[in-house]
N, C-alpha and C positions, 0 to 999 in steps of 0.2 A: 504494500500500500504506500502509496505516494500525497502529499500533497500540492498540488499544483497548482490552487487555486491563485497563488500571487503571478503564475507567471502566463496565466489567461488573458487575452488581450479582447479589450472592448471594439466594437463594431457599428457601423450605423446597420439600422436595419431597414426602419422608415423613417422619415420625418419625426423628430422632438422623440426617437426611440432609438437606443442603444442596447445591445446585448452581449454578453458573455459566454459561450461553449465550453462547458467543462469536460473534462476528462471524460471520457463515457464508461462504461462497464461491458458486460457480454450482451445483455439484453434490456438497458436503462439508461436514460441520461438527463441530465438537467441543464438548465440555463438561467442565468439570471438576466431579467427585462427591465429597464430602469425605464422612462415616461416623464415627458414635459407635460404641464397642467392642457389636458385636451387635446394632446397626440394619442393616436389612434393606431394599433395592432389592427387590420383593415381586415374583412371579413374573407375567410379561407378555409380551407378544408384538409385533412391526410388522415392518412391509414389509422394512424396510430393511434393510443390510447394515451390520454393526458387529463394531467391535474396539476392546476396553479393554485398557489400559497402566495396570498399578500401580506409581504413583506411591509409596505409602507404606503402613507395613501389610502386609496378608493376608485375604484373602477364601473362602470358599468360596461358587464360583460353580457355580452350575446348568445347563444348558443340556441340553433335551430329555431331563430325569430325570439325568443324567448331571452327577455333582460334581467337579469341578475344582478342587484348590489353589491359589489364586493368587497370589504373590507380587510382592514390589514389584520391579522390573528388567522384569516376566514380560509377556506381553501372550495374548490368547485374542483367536478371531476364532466372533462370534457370525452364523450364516448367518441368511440373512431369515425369516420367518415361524417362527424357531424358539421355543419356551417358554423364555424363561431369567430367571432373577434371582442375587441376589447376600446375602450376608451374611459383617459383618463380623467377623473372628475379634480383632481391637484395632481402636485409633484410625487406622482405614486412608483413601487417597485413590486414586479412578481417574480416566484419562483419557480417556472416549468419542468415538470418532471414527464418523460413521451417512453413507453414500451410499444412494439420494438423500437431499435436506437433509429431517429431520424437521420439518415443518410443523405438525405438534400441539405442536412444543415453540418453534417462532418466534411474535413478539409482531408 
């Protein structure tokens, strides 16, 4: 087991959204999303199975038309191939966790 988290390099992703790729495992990975007040994770879709944990902040999250309040402590579990996205109600931060590992987002 390694630490590596200091030597992960932030990213834009979209507009007023930065993230972080961590180390992954065999079949899990996480990312950290940071958010400018009203920058928007834009609405999309994958295979995979995901659950965000807010870190800081407040989000109104989407998932298959259906808005969700997010708050920080709070976690939501986004099932696979569902439509979801994210916008930030302040300076908020999440923690993405995706089985299996997303491959569109490993370098």
């Amino acid at each position: 087991m390694s630490n590596q988290n200091e030597q992960v390099q932030w990213e834009q992703a979209e507009p007023g959204v930065q993230r972080r790729i961590f180390e992954p495992g065999e079949k899990v990975m996480m990312m950290e999303v940071r958010f400018e007040q009203g920058a928007e994770g834009y609405l999309h879709q994958h295979s995979h199975e995901q659950i965000s944990y807010c870190l800081t902040g407040s989000f109104e999250y989407t998932i298959d038309g259906v808005t969700h309040i997010l708050k920080a402590g709070e976690t939501i579990v986004v099932p696979g191939d569902a439509v979801h996205g994210v916008k930030a109600l302040e300076p908020s931060s999440l923690l993405d966790a995706f089985t299996p590992l997303r491959e569109d987002l490993l370098k």
